[in-house]
TITOR-96290 format. One record per residue (C-alpha): residue number from 1; residue in three letters; x, y, z. Coordinates in nm, 2 decimals. Each point is the difference from the previous one (the first is absolute). Layout:
REM residues N
    k    r      xx      yy      zz
  NUM  ALA       X       Y       Z
...
***
This chain:
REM residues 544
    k    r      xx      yy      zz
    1  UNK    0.00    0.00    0.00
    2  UNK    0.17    0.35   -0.10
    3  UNK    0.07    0.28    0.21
    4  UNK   -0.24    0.25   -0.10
    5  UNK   -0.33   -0.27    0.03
    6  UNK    0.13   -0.05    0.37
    7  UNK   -0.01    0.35    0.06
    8  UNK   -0.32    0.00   -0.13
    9  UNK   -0.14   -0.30    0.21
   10  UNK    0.17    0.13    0.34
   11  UNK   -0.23    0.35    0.07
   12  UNK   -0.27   -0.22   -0.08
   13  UNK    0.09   -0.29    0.28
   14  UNK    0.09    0.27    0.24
   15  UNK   -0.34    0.18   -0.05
   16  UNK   -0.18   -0.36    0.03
   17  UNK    0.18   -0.04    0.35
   18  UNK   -0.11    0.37    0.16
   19  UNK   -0.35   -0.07   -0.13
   20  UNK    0.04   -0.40    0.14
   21  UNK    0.16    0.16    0.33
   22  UNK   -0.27    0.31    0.04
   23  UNK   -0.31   -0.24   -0.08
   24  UNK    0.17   -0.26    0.29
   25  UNK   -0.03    0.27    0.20
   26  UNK   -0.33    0.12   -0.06
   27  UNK   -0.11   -0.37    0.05
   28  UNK    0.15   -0.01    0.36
   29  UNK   -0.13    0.33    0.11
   30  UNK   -0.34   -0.07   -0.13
   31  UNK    0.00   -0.37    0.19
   32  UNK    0.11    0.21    0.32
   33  UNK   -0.26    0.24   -0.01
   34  UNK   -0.25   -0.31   -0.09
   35  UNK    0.12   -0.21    0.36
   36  UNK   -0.04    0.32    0.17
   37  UNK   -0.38    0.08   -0.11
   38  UNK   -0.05   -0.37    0.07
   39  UNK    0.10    0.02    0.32
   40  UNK   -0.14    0.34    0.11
   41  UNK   -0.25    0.09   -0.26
   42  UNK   -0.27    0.05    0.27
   43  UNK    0.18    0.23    0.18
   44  UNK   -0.16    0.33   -0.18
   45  UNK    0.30    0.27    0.13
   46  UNK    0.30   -0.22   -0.05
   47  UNK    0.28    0.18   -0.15
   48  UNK    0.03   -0.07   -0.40
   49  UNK    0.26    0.00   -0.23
   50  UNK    0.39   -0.09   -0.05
   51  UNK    0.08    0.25    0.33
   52  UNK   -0.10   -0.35    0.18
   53  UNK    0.30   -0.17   -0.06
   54  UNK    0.21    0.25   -0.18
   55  UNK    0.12    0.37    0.09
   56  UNK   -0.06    0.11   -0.32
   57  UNK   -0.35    0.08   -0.10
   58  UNK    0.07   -0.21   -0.33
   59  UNK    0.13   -0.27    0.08
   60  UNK    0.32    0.06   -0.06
   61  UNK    0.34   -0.05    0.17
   62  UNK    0.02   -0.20    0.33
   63  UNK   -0.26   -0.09    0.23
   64  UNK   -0.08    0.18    0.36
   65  UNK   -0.02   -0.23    0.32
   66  UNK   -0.29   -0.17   -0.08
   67  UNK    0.07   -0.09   -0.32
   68  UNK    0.29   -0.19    0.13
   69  UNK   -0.14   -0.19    0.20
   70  UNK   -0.28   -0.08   -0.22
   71  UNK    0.26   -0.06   -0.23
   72  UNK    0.19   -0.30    0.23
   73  UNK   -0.36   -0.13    0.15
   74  UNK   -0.03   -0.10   -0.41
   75  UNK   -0.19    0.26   -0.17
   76  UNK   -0.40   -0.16    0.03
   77  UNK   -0.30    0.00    0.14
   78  UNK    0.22   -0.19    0.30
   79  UNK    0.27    0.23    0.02
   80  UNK   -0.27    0.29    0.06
   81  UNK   -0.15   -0.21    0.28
   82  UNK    0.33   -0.10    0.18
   83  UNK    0.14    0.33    0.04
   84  UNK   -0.33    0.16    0.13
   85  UNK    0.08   -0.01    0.37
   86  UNK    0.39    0.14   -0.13
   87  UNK    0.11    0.40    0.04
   88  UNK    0.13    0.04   -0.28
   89  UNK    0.09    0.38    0.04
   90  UNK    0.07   -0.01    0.36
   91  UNK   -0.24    0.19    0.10
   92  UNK   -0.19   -0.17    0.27
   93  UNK   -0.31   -0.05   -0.22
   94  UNK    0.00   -0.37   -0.15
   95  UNK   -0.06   -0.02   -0.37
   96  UNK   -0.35   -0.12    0.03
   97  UNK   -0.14    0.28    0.22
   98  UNK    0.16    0.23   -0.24
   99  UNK   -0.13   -0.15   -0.31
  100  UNK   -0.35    0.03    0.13
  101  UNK   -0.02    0.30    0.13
  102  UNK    0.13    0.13   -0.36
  103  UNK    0.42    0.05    0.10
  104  UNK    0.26   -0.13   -0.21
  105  UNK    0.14   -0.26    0.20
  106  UNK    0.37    0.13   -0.15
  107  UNK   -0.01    0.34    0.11
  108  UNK    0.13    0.09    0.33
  109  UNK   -0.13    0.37   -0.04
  110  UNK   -0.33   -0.12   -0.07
  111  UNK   -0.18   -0.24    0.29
  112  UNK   -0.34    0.01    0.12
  113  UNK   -0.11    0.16    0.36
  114  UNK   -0.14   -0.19    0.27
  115  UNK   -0.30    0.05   -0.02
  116  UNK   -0.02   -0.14   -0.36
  117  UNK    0.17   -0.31    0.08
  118  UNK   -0.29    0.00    0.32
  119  UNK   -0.24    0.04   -0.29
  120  UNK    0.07   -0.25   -0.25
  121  UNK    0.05   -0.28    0.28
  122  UNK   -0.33    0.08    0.14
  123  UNK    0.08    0.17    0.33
  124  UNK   -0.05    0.29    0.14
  125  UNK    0.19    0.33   -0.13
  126  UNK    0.22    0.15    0.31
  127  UNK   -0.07    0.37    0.12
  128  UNK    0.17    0.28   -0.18
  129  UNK    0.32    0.09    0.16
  130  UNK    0.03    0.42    0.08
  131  UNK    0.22    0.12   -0.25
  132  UNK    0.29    0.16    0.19
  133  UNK    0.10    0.38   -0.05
  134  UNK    0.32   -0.01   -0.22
  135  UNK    0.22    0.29   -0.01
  136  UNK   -0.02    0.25   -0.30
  137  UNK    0.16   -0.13   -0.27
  138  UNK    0.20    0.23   -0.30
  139  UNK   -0.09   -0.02   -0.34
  140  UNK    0.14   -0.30   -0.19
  141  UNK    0.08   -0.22    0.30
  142  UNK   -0.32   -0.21   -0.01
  143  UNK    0.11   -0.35    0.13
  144  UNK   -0.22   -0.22   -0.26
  145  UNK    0.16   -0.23   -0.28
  146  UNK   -0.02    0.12   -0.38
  147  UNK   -0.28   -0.12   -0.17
  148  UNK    0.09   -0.30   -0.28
  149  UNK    0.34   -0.02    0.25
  150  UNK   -0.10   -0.44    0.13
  151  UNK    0.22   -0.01    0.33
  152  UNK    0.12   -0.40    0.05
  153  UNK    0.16   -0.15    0.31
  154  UNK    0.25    0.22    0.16
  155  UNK    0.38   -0.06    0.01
  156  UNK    0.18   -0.04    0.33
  157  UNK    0.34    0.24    0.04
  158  UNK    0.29   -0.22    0.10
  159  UNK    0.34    0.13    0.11
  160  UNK    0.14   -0.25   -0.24
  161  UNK   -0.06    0.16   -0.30
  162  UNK   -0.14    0.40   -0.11
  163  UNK   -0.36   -0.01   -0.15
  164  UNK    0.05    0.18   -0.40
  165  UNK   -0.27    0.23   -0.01
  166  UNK    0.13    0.14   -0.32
  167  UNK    0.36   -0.05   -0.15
  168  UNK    0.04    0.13   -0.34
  169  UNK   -0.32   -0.16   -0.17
  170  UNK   -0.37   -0.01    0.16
  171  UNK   -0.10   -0.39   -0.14
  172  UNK    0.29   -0.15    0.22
  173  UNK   -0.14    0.14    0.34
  174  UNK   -0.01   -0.23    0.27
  175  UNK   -0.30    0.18    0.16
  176  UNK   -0.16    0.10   -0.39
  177  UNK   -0.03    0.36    0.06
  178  UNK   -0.17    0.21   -0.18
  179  UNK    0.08    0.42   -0.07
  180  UNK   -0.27    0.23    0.09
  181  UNK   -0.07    0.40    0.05
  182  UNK   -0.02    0.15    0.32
  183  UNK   -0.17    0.32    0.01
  184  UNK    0.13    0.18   -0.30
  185  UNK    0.34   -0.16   -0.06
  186  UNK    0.03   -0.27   -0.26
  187  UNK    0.25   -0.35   -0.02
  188  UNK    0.08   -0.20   -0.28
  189  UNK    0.33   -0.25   -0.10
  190  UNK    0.27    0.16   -0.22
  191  UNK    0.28   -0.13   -0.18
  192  UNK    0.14    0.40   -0.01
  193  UNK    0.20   -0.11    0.31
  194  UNK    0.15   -0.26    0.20
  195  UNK    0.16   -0.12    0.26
  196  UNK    0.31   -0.25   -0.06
  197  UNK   -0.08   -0.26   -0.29
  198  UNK   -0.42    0.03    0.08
  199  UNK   -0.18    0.07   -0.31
  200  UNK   -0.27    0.26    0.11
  201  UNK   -0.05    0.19    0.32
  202  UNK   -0.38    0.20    0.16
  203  UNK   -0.02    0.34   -0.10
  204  UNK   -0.18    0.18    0.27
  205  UNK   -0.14    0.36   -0.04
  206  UNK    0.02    0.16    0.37
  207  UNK   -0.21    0.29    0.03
  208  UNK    0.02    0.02    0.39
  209  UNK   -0.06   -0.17    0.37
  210  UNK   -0.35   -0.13   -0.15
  211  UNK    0.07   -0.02   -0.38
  212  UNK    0.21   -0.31   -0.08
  213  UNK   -0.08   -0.36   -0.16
  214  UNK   -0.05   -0.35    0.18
  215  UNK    0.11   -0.34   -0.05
  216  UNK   -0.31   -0.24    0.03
  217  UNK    0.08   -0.38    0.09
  218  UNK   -0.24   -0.25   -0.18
  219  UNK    0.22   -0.27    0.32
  220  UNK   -0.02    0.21    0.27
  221  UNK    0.29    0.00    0.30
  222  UNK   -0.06   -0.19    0.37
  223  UNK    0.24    0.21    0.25
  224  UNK   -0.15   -0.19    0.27
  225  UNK    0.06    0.29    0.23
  226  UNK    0.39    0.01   -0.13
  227  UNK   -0.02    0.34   -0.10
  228  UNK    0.24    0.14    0.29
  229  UNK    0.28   -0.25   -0.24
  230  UNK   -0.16    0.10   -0.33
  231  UNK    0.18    0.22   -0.24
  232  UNK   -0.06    0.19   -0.37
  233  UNK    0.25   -0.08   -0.18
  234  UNK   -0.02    0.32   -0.32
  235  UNK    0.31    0.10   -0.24
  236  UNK   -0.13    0.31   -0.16
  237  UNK    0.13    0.28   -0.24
  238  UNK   -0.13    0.33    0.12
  239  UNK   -0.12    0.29   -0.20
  240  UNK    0.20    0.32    0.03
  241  UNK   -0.10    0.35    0.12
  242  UNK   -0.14    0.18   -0.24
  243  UNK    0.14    0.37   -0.08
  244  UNK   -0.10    0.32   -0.18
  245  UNK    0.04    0.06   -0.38
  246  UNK    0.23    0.25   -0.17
  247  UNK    0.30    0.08   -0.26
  248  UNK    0.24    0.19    0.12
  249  UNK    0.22    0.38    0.04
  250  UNK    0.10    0.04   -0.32
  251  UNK    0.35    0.20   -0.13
  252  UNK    0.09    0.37    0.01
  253  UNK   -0.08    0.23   -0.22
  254  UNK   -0.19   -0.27   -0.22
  255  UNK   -0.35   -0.10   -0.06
  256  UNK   -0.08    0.00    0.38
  257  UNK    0.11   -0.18    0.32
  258  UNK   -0.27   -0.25   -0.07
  259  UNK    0.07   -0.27   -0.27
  260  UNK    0.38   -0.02    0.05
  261  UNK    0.21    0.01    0.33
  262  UNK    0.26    0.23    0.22
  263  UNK    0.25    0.08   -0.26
  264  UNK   -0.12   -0.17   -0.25
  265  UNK   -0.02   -0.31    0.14
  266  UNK   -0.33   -0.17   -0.07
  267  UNK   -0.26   -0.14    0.25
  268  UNK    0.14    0.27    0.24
  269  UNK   -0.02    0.02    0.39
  270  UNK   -0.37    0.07   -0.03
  271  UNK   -0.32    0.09    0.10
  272  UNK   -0.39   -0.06    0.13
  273  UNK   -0.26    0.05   -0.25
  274  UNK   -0.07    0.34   -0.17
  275  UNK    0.28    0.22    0.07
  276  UNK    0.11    0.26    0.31
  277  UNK   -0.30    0.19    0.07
  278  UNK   -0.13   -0.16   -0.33
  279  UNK    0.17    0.29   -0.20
  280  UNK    0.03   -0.10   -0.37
  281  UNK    0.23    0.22   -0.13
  282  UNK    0.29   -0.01    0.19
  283  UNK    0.22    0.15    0.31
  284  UNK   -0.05    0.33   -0.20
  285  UNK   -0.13   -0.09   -0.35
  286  UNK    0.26    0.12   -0.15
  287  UNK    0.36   -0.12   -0.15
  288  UNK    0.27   -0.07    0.09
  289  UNK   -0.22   -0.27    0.23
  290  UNK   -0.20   -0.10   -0.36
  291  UNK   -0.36   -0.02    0.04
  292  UNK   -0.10   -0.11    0.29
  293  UNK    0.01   -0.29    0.29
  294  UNK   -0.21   -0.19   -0.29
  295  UNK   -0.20   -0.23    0.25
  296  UNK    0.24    0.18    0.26
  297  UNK    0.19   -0.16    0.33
  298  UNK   -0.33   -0.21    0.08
  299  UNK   -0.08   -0.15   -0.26
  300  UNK    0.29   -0.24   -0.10
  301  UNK    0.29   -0.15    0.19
  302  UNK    0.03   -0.05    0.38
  303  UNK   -0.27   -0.24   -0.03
  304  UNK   -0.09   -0.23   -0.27
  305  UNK    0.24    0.04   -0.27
  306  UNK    0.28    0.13    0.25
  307  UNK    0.15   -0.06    0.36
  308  UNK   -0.26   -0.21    0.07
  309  UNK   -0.13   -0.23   -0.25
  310  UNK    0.23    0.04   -0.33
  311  UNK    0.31    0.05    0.14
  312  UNK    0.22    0.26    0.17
  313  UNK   -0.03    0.20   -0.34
  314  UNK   -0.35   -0.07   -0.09
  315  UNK   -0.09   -0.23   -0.34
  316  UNK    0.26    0.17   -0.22
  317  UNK    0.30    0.05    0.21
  318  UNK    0.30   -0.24    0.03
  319  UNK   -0.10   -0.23   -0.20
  320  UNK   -0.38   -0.06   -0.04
  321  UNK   -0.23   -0.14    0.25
  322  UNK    0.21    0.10    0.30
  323  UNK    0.28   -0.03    0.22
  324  UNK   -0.09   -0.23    0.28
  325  UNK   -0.33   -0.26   -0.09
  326  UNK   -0.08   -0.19    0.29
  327  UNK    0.13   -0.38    0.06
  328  UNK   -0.13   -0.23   -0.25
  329  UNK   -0.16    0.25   -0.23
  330  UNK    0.05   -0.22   -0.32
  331  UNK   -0.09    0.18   -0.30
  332  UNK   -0.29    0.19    0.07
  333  UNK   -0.07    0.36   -0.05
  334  UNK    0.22    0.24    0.22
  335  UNK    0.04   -0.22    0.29
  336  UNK   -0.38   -0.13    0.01
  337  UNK    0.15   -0.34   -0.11
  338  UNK   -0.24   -0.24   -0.11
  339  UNK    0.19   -0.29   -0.12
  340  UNK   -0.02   -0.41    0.11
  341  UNK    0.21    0.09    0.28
  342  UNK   -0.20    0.27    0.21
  343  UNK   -0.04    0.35    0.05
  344  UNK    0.30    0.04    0.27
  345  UNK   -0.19    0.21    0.20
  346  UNK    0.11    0.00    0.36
  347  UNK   -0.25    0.06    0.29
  348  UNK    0.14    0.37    0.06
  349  UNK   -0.09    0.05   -0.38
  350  UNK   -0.31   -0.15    0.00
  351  UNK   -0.37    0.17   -0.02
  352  UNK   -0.09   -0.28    0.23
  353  UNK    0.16   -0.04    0.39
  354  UNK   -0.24   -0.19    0.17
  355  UNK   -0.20   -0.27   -0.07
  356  UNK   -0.37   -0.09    0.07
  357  UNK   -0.06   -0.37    0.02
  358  UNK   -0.41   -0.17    0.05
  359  UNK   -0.02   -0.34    0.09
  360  UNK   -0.36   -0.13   -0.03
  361  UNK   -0.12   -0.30    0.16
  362  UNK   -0.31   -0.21    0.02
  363  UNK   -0.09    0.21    0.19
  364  UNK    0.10    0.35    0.11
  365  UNK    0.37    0.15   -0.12
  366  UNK    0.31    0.12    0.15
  367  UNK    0.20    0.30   -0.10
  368  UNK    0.35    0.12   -0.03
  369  UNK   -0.04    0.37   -0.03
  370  UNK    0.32    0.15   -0.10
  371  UNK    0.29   -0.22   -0.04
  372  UNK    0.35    0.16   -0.06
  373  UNK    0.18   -0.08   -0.31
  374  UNK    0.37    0.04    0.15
  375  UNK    0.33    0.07   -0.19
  376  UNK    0.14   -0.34    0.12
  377  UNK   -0.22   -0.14   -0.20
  378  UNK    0.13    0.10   -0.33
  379  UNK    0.20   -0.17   -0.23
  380  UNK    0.21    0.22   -0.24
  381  UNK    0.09   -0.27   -0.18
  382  UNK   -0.34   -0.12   -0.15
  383  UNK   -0.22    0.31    0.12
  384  UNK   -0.18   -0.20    0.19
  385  UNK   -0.16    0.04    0.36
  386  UNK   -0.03   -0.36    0.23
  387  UNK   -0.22    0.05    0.27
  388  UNK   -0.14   -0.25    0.23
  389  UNK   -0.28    0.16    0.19
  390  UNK   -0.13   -0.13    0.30
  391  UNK   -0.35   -0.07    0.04
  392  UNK    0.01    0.04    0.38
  393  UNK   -0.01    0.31   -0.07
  394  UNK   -0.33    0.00   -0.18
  395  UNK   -0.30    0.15    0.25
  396  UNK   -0.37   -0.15    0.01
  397  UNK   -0.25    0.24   -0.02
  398  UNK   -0.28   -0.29    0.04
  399  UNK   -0.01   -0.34    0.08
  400  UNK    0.23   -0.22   -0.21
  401  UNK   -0.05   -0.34   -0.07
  402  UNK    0.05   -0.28   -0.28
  403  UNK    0.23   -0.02   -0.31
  404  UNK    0.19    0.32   -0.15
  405  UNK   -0.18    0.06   -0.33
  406  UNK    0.14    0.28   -0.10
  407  UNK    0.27    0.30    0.00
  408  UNK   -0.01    0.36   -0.11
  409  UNK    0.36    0.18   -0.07
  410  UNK   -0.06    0.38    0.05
  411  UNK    0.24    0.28    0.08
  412  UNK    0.05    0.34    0.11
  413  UNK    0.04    0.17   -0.32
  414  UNK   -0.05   -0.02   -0.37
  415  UNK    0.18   -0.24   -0.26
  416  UNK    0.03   -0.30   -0.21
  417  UNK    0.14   -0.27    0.27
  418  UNK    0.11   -0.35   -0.18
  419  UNK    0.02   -0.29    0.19
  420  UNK    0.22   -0.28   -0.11
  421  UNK   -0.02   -0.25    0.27
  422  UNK   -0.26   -0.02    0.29
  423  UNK    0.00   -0.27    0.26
  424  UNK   -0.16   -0.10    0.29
  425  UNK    0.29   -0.13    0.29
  426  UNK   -0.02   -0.17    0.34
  427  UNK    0.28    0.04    0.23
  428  UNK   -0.11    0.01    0.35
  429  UNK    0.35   -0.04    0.10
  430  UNK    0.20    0.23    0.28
  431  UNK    0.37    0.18   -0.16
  432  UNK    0.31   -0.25    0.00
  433  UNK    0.29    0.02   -0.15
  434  UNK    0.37   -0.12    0.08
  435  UNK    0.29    0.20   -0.03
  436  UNK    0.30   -0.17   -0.23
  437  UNK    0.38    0.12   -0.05
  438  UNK    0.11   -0.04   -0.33
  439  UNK    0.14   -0.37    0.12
  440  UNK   -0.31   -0.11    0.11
  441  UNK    0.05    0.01    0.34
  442  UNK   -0.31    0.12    0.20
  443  UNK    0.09    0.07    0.33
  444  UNK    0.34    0.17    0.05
  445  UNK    0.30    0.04   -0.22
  446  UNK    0.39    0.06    0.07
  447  UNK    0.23    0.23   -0.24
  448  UNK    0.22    0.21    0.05
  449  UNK    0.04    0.38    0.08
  450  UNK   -0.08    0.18   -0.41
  451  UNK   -0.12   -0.34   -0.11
  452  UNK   -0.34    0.07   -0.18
  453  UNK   -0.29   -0.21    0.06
  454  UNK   -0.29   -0.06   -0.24
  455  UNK   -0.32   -0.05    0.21
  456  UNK   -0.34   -0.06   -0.16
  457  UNK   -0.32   -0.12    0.14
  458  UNK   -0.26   -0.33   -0.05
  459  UNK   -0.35    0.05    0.02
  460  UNK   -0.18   -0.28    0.14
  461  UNK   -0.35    0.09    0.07
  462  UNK   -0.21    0.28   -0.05
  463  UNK    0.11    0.13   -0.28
  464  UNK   -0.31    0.18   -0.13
  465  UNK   -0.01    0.38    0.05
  466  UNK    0.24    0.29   -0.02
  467  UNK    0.25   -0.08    0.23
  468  UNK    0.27    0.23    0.09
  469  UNK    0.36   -0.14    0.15
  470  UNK    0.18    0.20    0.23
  471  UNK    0.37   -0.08    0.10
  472  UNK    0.23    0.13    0.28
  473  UNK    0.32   -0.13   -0.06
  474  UNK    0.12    0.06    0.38
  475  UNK   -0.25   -0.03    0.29
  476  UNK    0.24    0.24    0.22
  477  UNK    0.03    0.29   -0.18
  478  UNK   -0.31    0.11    0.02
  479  UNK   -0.09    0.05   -0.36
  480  UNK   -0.33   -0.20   -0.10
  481  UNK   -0.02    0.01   -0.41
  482  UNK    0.30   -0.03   -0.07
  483  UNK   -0.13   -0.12   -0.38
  484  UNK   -0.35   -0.05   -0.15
  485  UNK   -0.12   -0.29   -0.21
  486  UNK   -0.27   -0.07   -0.23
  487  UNK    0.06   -0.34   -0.07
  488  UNK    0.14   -0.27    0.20
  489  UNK    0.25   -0.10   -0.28
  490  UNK    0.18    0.29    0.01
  491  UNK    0.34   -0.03    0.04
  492  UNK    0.17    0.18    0.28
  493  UNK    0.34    0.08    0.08
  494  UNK    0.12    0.07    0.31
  495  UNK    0.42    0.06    0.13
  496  UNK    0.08    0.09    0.34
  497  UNK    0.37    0.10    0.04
  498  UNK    0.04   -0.03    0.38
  499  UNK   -0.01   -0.38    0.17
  500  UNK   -0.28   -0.06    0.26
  501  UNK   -0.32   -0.17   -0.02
  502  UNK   -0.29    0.16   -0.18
  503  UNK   -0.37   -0.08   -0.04
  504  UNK   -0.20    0.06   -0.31
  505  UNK   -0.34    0.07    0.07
  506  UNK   -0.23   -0.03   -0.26
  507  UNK   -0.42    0.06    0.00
  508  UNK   -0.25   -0.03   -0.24
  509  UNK   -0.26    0.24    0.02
  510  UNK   -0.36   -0.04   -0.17
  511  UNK   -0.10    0.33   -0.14
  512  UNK   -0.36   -0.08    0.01
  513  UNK    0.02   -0.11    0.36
  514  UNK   -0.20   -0.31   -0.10
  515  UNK    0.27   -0.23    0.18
  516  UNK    0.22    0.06    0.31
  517  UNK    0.36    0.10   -0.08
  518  UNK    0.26   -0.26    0.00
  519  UNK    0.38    0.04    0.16
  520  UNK    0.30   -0.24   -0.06
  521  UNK    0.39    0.06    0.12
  522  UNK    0.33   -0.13   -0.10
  523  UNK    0.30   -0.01    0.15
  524  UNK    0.35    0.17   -0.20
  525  UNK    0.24   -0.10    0.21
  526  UNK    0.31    0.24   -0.17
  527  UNK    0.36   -0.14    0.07
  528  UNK    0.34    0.27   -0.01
  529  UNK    0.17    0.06   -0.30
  530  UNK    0.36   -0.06    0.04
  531  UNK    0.10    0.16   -0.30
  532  UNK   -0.21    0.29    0.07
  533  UNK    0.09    0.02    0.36
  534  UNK    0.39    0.00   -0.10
  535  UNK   -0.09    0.33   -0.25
  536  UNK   -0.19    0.17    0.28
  537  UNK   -0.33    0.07    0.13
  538  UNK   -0.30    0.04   -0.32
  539  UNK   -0.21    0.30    0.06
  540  UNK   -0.25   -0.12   -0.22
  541  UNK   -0.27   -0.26    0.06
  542  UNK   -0.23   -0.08   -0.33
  543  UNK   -0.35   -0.15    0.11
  544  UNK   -0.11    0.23    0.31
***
């Protein structure tokens, strides 16, 4: 058989298998939805449809809880029967009870009330409970599930492992989440930037401390009352201050000290917006000054297009979009930076200091009003900020109870905010560390007088947080920070030049005062230098 008649015949056999493969599936769903009217086709308000058995209103994709275990009790009328006394959905309402009373037996978010269940088993409805007075709530903050949103069974979080809420692409997250508005800020995923070798990251439009976006979790998150040990875990690139508009001063004796710069140089030291005292014709209006400030001393260059923003000389001078972009600018338009790698905007630069995280339950929600974005955070390298934010920080303004559905980023100011990694953490331990020379010892160490000793430190537990090392390199003197660090790894050198035995003191301090501070000492016992002793005393001694 020739080439071109099996090209001809393959398009054809692939288009027979789709239509064999779609009809196969029609034929199951339509024998499903046949055991189930078998089974409960008295029942006048049972739920209907493929939203039985499947999240999707079509059919389509995988099934919910139910539909699993209809699936493994052998998809029949038997199957339906054996898992009628199951809860599916974990939500204290067996399957039964909440196919009668017109529930979807799948959906956690959606379960009959007591006195329904009362009703269809032929008892007596309760009393109404009194509604309780709940506290005044802001707009956008109402603690209910999105509709079309079908909430399964809730995931544990284990110290083990970090839960991915989102990590570069929305279909791989462990807890399904979903992007929503809050208020009047939007969310969506972006490929414009990333963090590391992550395809996409959220783009989140922050308009203020009630205008943000949320993450929805189609698996909610069990804490079981862990939330003094939980953290969220956020690497975000932060949107930069925002500056007045202008050109410049503009030469001598030209067309104005507007459109060119001091001396000729262009983009100029600058301006605010429409000139000193908004004069358009100039210092004088006449030569030798040329014809005016032309948009004047306000309109163009300390700002945007000079110190600020462009550069020290504004969009012209010293070579083009300015003298000093910020950290990991990439190659985006006068420091704005838009590329794969970030915006390499640092927390000082940033529109945005403080965030405003929601965290909405079951039932109820806590709230972490303003949560500082620190310096410390900041990686120059990528232009990305790591924090992990404590939730024991997070206040309840109402009973809280159940799963964690959902959380809303906002912030304190106005900007696009990308997030290229979000988790949800569990580390309920307290600070501990080790301190280690460079030989590994981890108690005390001998050297000699000037011998130079490479200490480091080993986290062991608690590692979540910002956690801030302090070292005193002699107990004695008197001096307590004797060195900062911001990482445990850091290496640290350390030389006394007179013999005696010292004690390194070293404490790790968490910034958030979530866990107690930690303290740990070593011993430097410092022997004499002959060779030194023979030259005479050393005036110097590195390390204090």
């Amino acid at each position: 058989m020739s080439n071109a008649i099996l090209a001809r015949i393959r398009p054809s056999l692939l288009l027979v298998g789709f239509v064999a493969l779609a009809t196969s599936l029609s034929q199951a769903r339509q024998a499903d939805l046949a055991a189930y009217d078998a089974v409960y086709g008295d029942v006048a308000g049972r739920p209907k449809g493929c939203q039985v058995c499947h999240f999707s209103p079509d059919g389509k994709g995988p099934r919910n809880l139910f539909g699993r275990d209809y699936q493994q009790a052998g998809k029949n009328k038997e199957g339906l029967r054996a898992v009628e006394q199951k809860d599916s959905d974990n939500d204290g309402v067996i399957n039964l009870d909440e196919i009668r009373t017109g529930h979807f037996p799948g959906m956690s978010d959606d379960k009959p009330a007591p006195a329904e269940i009362q009703k269809v088993r032929g008892g007596a409805a309760p009393a109404p409970k009194v509604a309780e007075a709940q506290p005044e709530k802001k707009p956008g903050v109402k603690a209910t599930h999105p509709v079309g949103l079908h909430v399964g069974a809730a995931i544990a979080l284990s110290a083990d492992k970090p839960l991915k809420v989102y990590d570069g692409l929305l279909t791989e997250s462990e807890v399904g989440a979903v992007v929503g508005t809050w208020g009047g800020g939007t969310c969506e995923e972006t490929g414009d930037r990333h963090l590391g070798d992550r395809d996409h990251s959220l783009k989140l439009e922050i308009k203020g401390l009630y205008e943000g976006a949320r993450l929805d979790f189609a698996r909610p998150v069990e804490f079981a009352g862990q939330e003094q040990g939980a953290y969220l875990v956020l690497d975000l690139s932060l949107p930069q201050k925002k500056v007045a508009k202008g050109g410049g001063m503009g030469e001598l004796g030209g067309p104005g000290m507007g459109e060119g710069g001091m001396m000729g140089m262009p983009g100029g030291m600058a301006g605010m917006e429409g000139g000193m005292m908004d004069m358009p014709g100039g210092m004088a209006g006449t030569p030798p000054m040329g014809s005016g400030m032309q948009g004047g001393m306000m309109e163009g260059g300390m700002m945007e297009g000079g110190m600020m923003e462009g550069g020290m000389m504004g969009p012209g001078a010293m070579g083009g979009p300015g003298v000093m972009p910020p950290a990991g600018a990439g190659a985006g338009p006068e420091g704005t930076g838009v590329g794969a790698g970030g915006g390499g905007v640092a927390p000082k630069d940033s529109a945005i200091e403080h965030l405003r995280v929601v965290l909405l339950y079951e039932q109820g929600m806590r709230v972490i009003p303003r949560y500082r974005i620190r310096e410390e955070c900041f990686d120059a390298a990528t232009g990305w900020v790591h924090l992990d934010i404590p939730l024991a920080e997070a206040v309840s303004s109402q009973n809280v109870s159940g799963s964690l559905r959902r959380i809303a980023l906002l912030g304190d100011g106005e900007g696009e905010v990308y997030v290229g990694q979000a988790l949800l953490a569990l580390d309920p331990d307290p600070l501990d560390f080790v301190i280690k020379a460079g030989t590994g010892a981890e108690d005390e160490i001998t050297v000699r007088a000037g011998e130079p000793v490479d200490f480091y430190l080993e986290a062991k537990k608690g590692r979540r947080g910002l956690i801030r090392y302090t070292w005193d390199f002699d107990d004695k003197d008197g001096i307590q920070e004797d060195h900062v660090s911001a990482t445990p790894e850091e290496t640290v050198p350390v030389t006394k030049e007179q013999a005696g035995t010292y004690t390194l003191t070293v404490t790790a301090h968490d910034r958030d005062q979530v866990k107690e501070n930690r303290q740990q000492t070593f011993k430097l016992i410092v022997q004499p230098n002959e060779r030194a002793a023979a030259a005479g005393p050393m005036i110097k001694e590195a390390g204090q």
